[in-house]
Backbone as CSV, one residue per row, in Angstrom:
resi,resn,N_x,N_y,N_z,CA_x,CA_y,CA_z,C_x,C_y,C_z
1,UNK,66.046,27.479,-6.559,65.312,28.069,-5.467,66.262,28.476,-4.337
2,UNK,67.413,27.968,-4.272,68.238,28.887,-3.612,68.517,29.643,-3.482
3,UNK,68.988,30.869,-2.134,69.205,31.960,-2.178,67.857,32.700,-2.571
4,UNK,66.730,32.332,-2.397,65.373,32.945,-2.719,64.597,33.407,-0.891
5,UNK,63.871,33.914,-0.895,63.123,34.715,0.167,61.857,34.796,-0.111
6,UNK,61.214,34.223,0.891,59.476,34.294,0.989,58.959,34.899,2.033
7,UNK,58.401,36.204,1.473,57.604,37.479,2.192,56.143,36.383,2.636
8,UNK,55.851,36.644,3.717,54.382,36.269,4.017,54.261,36.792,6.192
9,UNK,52.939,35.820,6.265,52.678,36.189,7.823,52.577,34.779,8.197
10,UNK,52.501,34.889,9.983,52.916,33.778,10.376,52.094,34.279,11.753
11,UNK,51.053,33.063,12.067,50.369,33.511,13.594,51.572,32.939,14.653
12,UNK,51.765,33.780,16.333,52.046,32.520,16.941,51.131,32.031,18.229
13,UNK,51.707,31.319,19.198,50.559,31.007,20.053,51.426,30.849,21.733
14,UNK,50.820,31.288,22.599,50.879,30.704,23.848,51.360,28.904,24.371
15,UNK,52.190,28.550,24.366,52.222,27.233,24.961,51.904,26.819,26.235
16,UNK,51.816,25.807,26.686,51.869,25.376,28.055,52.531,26.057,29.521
17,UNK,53.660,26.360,28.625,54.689,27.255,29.853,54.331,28.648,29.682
18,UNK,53.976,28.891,28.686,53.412,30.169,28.868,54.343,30.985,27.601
19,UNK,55.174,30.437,27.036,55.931,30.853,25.910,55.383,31.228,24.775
20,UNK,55.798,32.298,23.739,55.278,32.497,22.987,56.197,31.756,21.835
21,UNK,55.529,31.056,20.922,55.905,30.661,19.529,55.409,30.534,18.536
22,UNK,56.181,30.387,17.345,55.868,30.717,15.605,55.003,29.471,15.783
23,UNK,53.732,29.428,14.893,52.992,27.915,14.338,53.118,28.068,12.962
24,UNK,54.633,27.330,12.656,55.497,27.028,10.964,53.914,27.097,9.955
25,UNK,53.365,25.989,10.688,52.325,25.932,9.431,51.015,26.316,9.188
26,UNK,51.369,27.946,9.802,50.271,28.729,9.510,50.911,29.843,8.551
27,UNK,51.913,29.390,7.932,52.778,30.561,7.105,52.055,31.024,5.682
28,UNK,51.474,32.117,5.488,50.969,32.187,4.378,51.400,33.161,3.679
29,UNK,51.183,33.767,2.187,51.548,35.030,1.823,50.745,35.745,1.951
30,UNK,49.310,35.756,1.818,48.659,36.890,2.278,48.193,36.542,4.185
31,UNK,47.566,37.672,4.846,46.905,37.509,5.577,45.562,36.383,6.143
32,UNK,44.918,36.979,5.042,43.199,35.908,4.651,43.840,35.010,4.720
33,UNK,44.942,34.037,4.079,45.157,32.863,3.950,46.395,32.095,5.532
34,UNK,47.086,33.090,5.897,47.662,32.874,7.565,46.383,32.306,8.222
35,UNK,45.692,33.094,8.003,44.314,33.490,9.369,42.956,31.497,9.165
36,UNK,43.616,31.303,7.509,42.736,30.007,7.243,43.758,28.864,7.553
37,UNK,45.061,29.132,7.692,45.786,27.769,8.082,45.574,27.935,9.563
38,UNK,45.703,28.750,10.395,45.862,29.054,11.584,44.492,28.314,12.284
39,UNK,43.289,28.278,11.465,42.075,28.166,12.208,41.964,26.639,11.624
40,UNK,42.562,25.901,10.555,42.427,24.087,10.684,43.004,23.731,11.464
41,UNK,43.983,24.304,12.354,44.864,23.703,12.939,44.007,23.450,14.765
42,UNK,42.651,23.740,14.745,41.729,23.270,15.770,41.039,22.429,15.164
43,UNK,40.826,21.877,13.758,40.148,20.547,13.520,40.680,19.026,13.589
44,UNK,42.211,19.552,14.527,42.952,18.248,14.792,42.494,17.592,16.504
45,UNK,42.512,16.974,16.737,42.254,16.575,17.851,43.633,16.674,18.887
46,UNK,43.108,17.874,20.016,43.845,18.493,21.109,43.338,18.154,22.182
47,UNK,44.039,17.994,23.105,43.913,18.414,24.621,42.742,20.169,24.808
48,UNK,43.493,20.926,24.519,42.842,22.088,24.261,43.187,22.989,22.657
49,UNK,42.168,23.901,22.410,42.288,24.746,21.010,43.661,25.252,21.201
50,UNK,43.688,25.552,20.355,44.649,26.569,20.216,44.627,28.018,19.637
51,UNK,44.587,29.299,20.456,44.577,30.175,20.462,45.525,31.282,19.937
52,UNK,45.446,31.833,18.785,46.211,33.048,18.548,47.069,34.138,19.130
53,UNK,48.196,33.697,19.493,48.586,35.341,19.920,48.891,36.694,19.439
54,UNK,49.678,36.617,18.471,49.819,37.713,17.793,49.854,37.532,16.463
55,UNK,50.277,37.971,15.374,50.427,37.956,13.896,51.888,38.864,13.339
56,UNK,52.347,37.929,12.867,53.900,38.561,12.902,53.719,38.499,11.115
57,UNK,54.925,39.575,10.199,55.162,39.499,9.201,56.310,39.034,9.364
58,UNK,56.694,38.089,8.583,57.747,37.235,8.351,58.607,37.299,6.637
59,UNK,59.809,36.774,7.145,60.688,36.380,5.445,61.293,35.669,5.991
60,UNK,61.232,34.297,4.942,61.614,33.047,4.830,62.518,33.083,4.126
61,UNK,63.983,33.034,4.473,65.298,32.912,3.773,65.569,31.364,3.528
62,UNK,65.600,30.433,1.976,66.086,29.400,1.798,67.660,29.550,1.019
63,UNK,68.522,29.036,2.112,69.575,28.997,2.164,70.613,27.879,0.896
64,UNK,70.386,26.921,1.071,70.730,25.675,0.570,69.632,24.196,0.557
65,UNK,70.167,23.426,-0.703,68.967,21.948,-0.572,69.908,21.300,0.094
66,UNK,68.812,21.069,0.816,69.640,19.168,1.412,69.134,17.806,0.901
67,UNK,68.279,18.039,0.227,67.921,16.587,-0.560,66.729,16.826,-2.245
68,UNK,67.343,16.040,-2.848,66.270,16.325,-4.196,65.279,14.855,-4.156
69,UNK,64.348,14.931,-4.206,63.537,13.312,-4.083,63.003,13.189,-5.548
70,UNK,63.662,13.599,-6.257,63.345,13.185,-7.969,64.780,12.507,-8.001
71,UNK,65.673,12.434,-7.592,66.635,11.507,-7.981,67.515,10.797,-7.540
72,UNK,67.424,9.827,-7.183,68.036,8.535,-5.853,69.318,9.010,-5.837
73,UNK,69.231,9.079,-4.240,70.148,9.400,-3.687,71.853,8.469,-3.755
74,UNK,73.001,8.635,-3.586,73.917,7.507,-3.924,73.884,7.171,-2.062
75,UNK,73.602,7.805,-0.827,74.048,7.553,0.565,72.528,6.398,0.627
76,UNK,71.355,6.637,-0.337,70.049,5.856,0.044,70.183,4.629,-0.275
77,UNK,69.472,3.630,0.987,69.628,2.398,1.193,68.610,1.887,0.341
78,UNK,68.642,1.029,-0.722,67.150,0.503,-1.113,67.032,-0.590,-0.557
């Protein structure tokens, strides 16, 4: 899976300061499915909702692994 690229969309949102940022885990490949992670992410318990700002198309470049969890690590402490 290295050196691979994932086409999809990505909502972001207004923060506190007034900044705009990506919400990682509304990343989907189609639209319909951005627009359904984007809207569980008010069935968590907030201060306030969270509101949509824009809808960006995105590509997800994976670069390198940093860990495999199918096979014990030699640095992991048991």
């Amino acid at each position: 899976m290295i050196n691979t690229s994932l086409d999809g969309f990505m909502y972001s949102y207004l923060d506190y300061k007034n900044r705009e940022r990506l919400l990682t885990s509304t990343f989907g490949i189609t639209k319909s499915k951005a627009k359904r992670y984007f809207g569980a992410q008010n069935n968590l318990i907030r201060l306030a909702p969270v509101r949509a700002h824009k809808l960006y198309a995105v590509t997800v470049s994976v670069n390198a692994e940093i860990r495999s969890f199918e096979q014990p690590q030699k640095d992991a402490s048991i």
